[in-house]
KOLTORGU-762225 format. One record per residue (C-alpha): residue number from 1; x, y, z. Coordinates in nm, 2 decimals, padded with zeros to 4 digits, always signed. Example, Ala and Ser with C-alpha at 12.3 -4.5 7.8 and 13.67 -1.06 7.14 Angstrom:
<recs>
+-----+--------+--------+--------+
: seq :     xx :     yy :     zz :
+-----+--------+--------+--------+
:   1 : +01.23 : -00.45 : +00.78 :
:   2 : +01.37 : -00.11 : +00.71 :
+-----+--------+--------+--------+
</recs>
This chain:
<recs>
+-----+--------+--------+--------+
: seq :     xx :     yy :     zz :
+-----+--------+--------+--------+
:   1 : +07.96 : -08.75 : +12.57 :
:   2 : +07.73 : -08.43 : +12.66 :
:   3 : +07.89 : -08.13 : +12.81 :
:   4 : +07.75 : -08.10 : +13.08 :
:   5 : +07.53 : -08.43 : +13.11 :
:   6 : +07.18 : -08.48 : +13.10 :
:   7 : +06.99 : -08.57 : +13.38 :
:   8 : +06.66 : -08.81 : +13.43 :
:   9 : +06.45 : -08.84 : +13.76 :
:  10 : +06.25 : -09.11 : +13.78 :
:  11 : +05.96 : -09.28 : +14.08 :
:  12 : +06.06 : -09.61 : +14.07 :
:  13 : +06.35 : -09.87 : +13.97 :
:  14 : +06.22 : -10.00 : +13.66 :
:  15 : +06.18 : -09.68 : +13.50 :
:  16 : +06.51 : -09.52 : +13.58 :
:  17 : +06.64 : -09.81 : +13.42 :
:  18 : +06.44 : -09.79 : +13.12 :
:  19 : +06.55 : -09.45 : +13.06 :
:  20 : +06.91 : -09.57 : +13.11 :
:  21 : +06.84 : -09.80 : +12.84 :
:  22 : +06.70 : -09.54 : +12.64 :
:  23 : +07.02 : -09.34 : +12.67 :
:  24 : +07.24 : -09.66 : +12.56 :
:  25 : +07.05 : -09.74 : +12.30 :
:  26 : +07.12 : -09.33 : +12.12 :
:  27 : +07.52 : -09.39 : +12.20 :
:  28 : +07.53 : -09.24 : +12.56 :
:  29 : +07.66 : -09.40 : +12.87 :
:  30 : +07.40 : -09.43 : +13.17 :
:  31 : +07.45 : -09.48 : +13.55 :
:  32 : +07.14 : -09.56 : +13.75 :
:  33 : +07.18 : -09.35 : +14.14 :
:  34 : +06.93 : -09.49 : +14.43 :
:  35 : +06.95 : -09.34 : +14.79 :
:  36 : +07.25 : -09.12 : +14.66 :
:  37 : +07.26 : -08.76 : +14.55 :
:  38 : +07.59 : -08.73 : +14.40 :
:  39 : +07.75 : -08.96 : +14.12 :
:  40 : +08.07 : -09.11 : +14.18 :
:  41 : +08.12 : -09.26 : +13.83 :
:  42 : +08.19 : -09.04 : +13.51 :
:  43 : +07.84 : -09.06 : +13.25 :
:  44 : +07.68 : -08.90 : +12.98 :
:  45 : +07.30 : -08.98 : +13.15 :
:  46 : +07.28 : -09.00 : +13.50 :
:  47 : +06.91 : -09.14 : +13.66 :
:  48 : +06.77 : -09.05 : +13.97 :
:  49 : +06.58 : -09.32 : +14.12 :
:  50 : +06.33 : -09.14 : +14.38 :
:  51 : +06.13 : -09.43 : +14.46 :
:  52 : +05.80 : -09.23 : +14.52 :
:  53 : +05.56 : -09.40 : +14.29 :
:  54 : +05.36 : -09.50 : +14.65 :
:  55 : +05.49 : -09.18 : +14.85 :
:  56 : +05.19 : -08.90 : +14.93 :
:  57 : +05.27 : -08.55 : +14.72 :
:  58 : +05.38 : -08.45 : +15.03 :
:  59 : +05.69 : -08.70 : +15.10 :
:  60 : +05.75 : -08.73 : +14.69 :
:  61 : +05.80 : -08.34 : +14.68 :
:  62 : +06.02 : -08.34 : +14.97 :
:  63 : +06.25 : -08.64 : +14.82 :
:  64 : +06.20 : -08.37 : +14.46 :
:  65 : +06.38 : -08.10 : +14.66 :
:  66 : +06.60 : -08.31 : +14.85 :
:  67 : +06.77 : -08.29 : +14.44 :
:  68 : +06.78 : -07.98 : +14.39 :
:  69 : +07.11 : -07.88 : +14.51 :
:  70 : +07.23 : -08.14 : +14.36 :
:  71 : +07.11 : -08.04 : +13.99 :
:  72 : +07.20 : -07.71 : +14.07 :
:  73 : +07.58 : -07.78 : +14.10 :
:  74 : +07.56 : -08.04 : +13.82 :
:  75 : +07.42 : -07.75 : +13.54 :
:  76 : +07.30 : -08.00 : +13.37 :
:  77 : +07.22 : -07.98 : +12.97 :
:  78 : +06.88 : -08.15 : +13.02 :
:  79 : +06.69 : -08.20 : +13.30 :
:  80 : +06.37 : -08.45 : +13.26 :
:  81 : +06.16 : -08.57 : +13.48 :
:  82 : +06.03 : -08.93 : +13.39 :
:  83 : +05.68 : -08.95 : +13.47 :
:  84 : +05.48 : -09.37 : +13.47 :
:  85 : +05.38 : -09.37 : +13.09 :
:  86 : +05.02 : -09.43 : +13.25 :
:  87 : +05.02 : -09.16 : +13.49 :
:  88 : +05.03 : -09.37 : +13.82 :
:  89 : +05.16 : -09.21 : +14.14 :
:  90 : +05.19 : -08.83 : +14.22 :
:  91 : +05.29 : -08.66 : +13.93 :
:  92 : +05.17 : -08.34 : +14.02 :
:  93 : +05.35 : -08.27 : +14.34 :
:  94 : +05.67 : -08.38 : +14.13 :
:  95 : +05.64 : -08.18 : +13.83 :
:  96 : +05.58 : -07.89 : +14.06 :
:  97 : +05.80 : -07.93 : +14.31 :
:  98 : +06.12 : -07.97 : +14.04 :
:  99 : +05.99 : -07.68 : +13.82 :
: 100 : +05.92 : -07.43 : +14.11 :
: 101 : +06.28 : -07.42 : +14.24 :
: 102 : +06.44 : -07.40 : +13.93 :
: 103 : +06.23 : -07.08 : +13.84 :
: 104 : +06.03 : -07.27 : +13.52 :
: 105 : +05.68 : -07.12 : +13.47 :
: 106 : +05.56 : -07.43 : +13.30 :
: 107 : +05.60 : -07.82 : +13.22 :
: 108 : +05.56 : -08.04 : +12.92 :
: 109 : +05.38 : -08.35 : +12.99 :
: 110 : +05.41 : -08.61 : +12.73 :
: 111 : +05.36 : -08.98 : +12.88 :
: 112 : +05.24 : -09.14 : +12.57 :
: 113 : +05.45 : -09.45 : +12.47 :
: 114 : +05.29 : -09.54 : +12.09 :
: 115 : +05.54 : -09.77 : +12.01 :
: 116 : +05.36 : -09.97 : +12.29 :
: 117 : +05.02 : -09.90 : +12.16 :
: 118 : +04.97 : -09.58 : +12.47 :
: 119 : +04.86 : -09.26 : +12.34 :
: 120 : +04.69 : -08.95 : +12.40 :
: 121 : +04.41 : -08.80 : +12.17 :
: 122 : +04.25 : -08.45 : +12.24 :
: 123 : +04.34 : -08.56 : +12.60 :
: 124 : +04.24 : -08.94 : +12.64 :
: 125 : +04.41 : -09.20 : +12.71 :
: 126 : +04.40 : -09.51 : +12.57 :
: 127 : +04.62 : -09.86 : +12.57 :
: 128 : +04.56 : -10.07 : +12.24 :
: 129 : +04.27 : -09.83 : +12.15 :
: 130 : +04.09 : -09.93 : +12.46 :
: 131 : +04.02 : -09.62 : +12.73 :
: 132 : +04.24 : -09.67 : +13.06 :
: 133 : +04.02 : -09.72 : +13.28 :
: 134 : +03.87 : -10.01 : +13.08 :
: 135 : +04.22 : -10.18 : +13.08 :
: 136 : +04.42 : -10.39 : +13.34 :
: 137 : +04.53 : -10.08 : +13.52 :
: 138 : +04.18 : -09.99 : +13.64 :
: 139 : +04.26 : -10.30 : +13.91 :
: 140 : +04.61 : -10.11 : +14.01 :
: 141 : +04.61 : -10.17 : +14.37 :
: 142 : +04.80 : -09.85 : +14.40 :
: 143 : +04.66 : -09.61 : +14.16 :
: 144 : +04.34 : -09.79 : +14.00 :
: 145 : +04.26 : -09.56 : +13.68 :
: 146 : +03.90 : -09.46 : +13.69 :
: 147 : +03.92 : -09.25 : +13.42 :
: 148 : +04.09 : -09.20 : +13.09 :
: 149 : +04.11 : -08.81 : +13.09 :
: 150 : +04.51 : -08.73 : +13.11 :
: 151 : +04.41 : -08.39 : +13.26 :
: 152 : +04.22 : -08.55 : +13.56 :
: 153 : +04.43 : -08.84 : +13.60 :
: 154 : +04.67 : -08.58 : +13.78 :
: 155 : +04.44 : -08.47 : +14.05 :
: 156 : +04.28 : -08.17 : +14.17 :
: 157 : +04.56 : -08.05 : +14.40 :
: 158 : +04.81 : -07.80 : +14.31 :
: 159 : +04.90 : -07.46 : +14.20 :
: 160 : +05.00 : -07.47 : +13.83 :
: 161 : +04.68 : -07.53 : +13.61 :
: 162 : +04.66 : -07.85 : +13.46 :
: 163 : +04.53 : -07.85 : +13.02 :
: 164 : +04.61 : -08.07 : +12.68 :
: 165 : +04.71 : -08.00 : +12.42 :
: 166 : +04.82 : -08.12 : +12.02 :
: 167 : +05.09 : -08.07 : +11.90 :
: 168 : +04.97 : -07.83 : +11.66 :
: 169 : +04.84 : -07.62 : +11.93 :
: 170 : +05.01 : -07.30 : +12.11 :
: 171 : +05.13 : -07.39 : +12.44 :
: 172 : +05.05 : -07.14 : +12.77 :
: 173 : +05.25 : -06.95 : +12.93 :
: 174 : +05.20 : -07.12 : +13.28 :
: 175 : +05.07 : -07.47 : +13.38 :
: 176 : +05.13 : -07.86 : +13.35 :
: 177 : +05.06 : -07.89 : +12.95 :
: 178 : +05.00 : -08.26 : +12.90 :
: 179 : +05.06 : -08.33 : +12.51 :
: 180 : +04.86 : -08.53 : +12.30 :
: 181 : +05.11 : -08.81 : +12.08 :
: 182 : +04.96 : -09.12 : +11.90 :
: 183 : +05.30 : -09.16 : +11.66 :
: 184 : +05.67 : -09.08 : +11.66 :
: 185 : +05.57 : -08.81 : +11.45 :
: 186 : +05.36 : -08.57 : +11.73 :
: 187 : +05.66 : -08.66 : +11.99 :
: 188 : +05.92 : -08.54 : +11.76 :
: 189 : +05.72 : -08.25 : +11.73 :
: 190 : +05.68 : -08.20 : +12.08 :
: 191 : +06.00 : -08.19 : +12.12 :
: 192 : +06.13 : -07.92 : +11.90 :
: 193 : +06.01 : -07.72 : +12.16 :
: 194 : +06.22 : -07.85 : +12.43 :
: 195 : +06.49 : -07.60 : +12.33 :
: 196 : +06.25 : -07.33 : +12.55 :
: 197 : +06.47 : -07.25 : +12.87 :
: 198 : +06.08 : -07.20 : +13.02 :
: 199 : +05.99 : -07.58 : +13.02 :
: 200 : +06.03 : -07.84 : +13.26 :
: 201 : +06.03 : -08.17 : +12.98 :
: 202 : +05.86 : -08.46 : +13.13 :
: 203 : +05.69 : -08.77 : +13.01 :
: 204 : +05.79 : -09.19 : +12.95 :
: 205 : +06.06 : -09.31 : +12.73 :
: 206 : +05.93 : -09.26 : +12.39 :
: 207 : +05.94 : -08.86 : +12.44 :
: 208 : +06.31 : -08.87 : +12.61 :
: 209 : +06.41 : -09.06 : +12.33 :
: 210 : +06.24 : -08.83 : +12.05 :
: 211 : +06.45 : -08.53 : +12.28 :
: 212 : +06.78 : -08.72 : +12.26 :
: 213 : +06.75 : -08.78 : +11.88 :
: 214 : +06.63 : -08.34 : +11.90 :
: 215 : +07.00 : -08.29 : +12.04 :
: 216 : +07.20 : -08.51 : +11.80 :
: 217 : +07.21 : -08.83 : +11.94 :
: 218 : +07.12 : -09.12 : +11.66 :
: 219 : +06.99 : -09.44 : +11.78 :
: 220 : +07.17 : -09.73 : +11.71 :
: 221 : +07.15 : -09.96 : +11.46 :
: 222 : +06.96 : -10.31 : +11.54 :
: 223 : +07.20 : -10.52 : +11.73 :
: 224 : +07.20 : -10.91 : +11.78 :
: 225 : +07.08 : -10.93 : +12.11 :
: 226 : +07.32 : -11.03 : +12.38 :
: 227 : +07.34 : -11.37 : +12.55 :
: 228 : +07.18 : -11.42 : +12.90 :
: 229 : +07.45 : -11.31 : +13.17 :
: 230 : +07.59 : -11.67 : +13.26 :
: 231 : +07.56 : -11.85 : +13.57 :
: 232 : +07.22 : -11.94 : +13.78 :
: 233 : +06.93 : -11.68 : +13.78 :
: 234 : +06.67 : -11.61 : +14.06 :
: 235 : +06.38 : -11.41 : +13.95 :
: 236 : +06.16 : -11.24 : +14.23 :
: 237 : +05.80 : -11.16 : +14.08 :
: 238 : +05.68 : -10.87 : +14.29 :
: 239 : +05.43 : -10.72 : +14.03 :
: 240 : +05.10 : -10.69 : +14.09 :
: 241 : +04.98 : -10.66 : +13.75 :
: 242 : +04.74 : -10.92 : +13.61 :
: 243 : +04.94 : -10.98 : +13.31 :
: 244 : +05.27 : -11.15 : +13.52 :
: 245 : +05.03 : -11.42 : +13.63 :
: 246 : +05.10 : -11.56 : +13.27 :
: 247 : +05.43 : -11.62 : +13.31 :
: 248 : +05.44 : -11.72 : +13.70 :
: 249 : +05.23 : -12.02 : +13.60 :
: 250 : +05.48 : -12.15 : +13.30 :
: 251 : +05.76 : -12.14 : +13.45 :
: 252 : +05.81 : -12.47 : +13.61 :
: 253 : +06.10 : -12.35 : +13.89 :
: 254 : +05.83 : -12.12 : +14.04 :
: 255 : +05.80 : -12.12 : +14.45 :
: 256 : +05.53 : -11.97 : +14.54 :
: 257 : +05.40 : -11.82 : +14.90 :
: 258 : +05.09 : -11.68 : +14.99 :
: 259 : +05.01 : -11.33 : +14.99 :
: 260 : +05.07 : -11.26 : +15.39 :
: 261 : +05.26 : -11.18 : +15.63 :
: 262 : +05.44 : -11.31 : +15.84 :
: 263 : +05.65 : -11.59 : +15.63 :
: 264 : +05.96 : -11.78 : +15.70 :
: 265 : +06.22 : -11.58 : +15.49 :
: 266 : +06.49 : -11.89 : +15.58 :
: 267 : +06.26 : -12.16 : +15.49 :
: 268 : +06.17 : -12.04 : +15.16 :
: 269 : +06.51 : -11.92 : +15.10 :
: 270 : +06.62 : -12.27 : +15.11 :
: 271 : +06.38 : -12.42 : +14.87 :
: 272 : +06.46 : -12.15 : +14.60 :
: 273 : +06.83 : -12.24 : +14.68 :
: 274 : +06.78 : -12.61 : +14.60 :
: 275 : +06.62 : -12.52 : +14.26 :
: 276 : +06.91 : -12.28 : +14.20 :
: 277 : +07.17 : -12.55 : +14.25 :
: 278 : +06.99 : -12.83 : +14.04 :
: 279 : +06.85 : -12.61 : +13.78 :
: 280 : +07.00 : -12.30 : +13.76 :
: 281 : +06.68 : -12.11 : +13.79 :
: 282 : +06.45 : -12.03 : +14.08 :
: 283 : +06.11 : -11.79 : +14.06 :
: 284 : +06.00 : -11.61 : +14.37 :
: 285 : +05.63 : -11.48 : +14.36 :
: 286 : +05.36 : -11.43 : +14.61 :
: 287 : +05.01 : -11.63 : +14.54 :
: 288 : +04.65 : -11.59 : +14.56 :
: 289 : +04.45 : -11.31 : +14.70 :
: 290 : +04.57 : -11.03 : +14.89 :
: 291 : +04.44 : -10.81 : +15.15 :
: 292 : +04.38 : -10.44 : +15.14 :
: 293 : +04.57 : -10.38 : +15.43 :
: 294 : +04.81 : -10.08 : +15.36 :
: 295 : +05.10 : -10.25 : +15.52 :
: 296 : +05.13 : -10.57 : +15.35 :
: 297 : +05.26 : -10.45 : +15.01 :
: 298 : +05.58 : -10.28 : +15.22 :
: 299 : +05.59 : -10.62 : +15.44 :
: 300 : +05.55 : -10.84 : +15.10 :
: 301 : +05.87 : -10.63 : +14.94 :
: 302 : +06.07 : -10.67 : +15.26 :
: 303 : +06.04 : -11.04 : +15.25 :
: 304 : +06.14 : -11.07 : +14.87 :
: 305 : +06.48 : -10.85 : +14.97 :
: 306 : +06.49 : -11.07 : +15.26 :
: 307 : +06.53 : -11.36 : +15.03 :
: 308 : +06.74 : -11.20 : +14.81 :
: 309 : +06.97 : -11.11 : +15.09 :
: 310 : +07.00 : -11.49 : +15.21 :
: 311 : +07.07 : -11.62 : +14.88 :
: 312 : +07.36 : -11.33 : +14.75 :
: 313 : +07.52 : -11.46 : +15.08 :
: 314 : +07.48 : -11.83 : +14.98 :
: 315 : +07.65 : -11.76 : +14.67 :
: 316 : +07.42 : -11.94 : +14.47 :
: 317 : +07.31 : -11.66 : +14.21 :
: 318 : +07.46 : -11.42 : +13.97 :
: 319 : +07.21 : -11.27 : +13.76 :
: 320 : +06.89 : -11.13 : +13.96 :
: 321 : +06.51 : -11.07 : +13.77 :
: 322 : +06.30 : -10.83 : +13.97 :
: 323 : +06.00 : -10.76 : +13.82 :
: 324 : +05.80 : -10.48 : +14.02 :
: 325 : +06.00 : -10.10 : +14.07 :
: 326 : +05.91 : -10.13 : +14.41 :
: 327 : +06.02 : -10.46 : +14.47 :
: 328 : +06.31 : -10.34 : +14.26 :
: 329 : +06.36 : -10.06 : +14.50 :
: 330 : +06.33 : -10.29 : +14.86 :
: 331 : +06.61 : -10.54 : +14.72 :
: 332 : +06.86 : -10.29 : +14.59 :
: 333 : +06.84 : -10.14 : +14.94 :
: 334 : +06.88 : -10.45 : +15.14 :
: 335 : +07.17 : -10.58 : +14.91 :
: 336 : +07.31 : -10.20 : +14.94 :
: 337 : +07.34 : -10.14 : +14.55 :
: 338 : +07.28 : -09.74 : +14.52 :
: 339 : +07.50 : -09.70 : +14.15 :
: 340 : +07.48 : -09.93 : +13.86 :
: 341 : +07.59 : -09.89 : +13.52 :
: 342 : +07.37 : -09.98 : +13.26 :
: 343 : +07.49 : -10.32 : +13.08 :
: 344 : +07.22 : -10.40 : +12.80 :
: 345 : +06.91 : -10.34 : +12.68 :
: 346 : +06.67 : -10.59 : +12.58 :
: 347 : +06.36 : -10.41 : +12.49 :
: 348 : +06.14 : -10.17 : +12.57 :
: 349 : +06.12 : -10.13 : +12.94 :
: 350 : +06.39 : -10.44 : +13.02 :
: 351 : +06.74 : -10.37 : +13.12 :
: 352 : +07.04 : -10.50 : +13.27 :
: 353 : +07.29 : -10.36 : +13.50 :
: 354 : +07.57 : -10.41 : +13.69 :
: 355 : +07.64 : -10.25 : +14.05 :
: 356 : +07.92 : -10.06 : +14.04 :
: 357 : +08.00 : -10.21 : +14.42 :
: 358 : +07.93 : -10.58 : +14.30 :
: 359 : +08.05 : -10.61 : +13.92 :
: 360 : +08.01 : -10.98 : +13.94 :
: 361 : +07.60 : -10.97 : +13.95 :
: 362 : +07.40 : -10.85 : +13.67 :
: 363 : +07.03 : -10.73 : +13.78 :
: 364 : +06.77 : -10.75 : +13.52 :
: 365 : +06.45 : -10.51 : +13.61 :
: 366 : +06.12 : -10.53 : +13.42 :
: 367 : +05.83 : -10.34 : +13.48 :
: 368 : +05.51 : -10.55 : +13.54 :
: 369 : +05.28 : -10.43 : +13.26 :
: 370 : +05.57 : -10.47 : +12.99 :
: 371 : +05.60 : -10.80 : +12.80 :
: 372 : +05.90 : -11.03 : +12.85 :
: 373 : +06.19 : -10.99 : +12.57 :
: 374 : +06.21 : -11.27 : +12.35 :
: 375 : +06.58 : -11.35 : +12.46 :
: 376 : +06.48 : -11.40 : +12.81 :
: 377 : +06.17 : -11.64 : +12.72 :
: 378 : +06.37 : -11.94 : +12.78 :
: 379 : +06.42 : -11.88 : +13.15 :
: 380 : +05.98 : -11.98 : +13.17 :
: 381 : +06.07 : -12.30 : +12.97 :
+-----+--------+--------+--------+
</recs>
């Protein structure tokens, strides 16, 4: 165990759970906080969720400061702050409203993932060799990517300059460096120089993980992959990205509603409860197209917790899918789950973990653009 710990903050549910899993995979123990600012539970990683992928810079700076205190009294060995691998959201704001406070003159950026095929070279970013903003994401309903230059994918707004850089380039003084990586190689490189006192570290998983195996953590050997957690499992589909359609059609225990609001919560609570009891397995998802108006997605994300929150009481579940950090977000709120422990990893991106309140469920969270594990294929059979 470090002493002191390290400490991750993250913009969303899915990705403070990759980041746990990250952690477990090099050896360390990881507790997941939401809507809390002090651990309760003894860890070697502890990740802040800040749920501010959606926020303005404005609110995600003030939920950024609302931590410091917090770090400050932890003294943590490591503090990173775990950008979307892609850049959505307001990474700016973040970046500078965690490095100003603590007195850091500039950030390393590195959000490339190439172990997923996501890198950065001399500045542009590409998924599977294909620019950004030629990819899925440029139909984000969030944060559309309209361009695959890393520098202006984080706005014009703010005080600390914004530049890239290679690895084998000197870094400034001052700014938001954003680091060019294309191979494990140009991370591990990037992160010899996260011994620097002067650097906020930030970036996806592949960069935390090159700066746990920096500090003497080894990953773990290849391990045979943990069963399913036993017992019936409801999956609630909130994604938006293109590439969940797949798997919404295939499985054959989806129930599907239309994308709008109002909808009777009860009434298709108690057709996913049927499917529950006969099959074991029940789908949640939201069909068809969906209008621009800036209050559905919120509206859409209170009705899947809504559901949620019917069927925990029905007692016909006990392992939970969400797929979606936001939707992740909305249900661990409405079913009060603010600390869980990490339980398993099951590849890149998809983790379980178990609330610390309710050690019975196991909740399973999977970012929309990442590919389903092979062990939990089955459940679209």
């Amino acid at each position: 165990m470090p002493q002191p710990p390290f400490i991750v903050i993250a913009d969303d549910l899915t990705g403070a759970a990759e980041l746990a899993a990250t952690a477990h995979h090099h050896g360390l123990s990881a507790t997941v906080l939401t809507r809390r600012l002090a651990p309760t539970s003894p860890a070697d990683v502890w990740v802040f969720d800040t749920d501010s992928r959606l926020d303005s810079p404005d609110v995600a700076a003030a939920k950024i400061a609302r931590l410091i205190p917090t770090l400050r009294a932890l003294n943590p060995a490591l503090i990173y702050k775990k950008t979307d691998s892609v850049l959505r959201g307001p990474v700016r704001a973040e970046l500078e409203a965690l490095a100003n406070p603590l007195g850091l003159a500039r950030a390393l950026l590195v959000p490339a993932n190439p172990r997923l095929d996501r890198t950065v070279r001399a500045g542009r970013y590409s998924v599977n060799g294909v620019p950004l903003h030629q990819t899925a994401f440029r139909k984000d309903p969030h944060h559309p990517a309209t361009t695959d230059d890393a520098c202006a994918l984080l706005g014009s707004i703010g005080t600390l300059p914004v530049q890239s850089r290679s690895a084998k380039q000197l870094l400034p003084a001052r700014g938001i460096v954003i680091g060019d990586a294309s191979n494990e190689a140009d991370l591990d490189t990037w992160a010899a120089f996260s011994r620097e006192s002067s650097t906020l570290l930030a970036g996806a998983s592949e960069f935390f993980a090159a700066l746990l195996r920096q500090r003497g953590c080894i990953p773990a050997a290849n391990r045979p992959d943990a069963a399913r957690p036993p017992g019936p499992t409801l999956i609630l589909s909130g994604t938006t990205h293109p590439d969940a359609e797949v798997f919404r059609r295939t499985c054959c225990q989806a129930v599907a509603r239309p994308a709008e609001h109002p909808i009777d919560i009860a009434a298709w609570a108690g057709e996913l409860r049927l499917r529950l009891v006969q099959q074991g397995l029940a789908l949640a998802y939201f069909d068809g197209p969906r209008s621009t108006d800036p209050r559905l997605p919120p509206a859409l994300r209170a009705t899947l917790a809504g559901v949620a929150t019917q069927l925990i009481a029905a007692r016909v579940f006990t392992h939970l899918i969400v797929e979606g950090g936001s939707t992740a977000a909305a249900v661990t709120q409405a079913l009060d789950w603010s600390e869980l422990r990490l339980h398993h990893a099951w590849s890149s991106g998809v983790a379980s973990l178990r609330p610390i309140s309710a050690p019975l469920f196991t909740l399973t969270l999977k970012p929309g653009s990442y590919p389903w594990p092979a062990a939990l294929a089955p459940l679209s059979a």
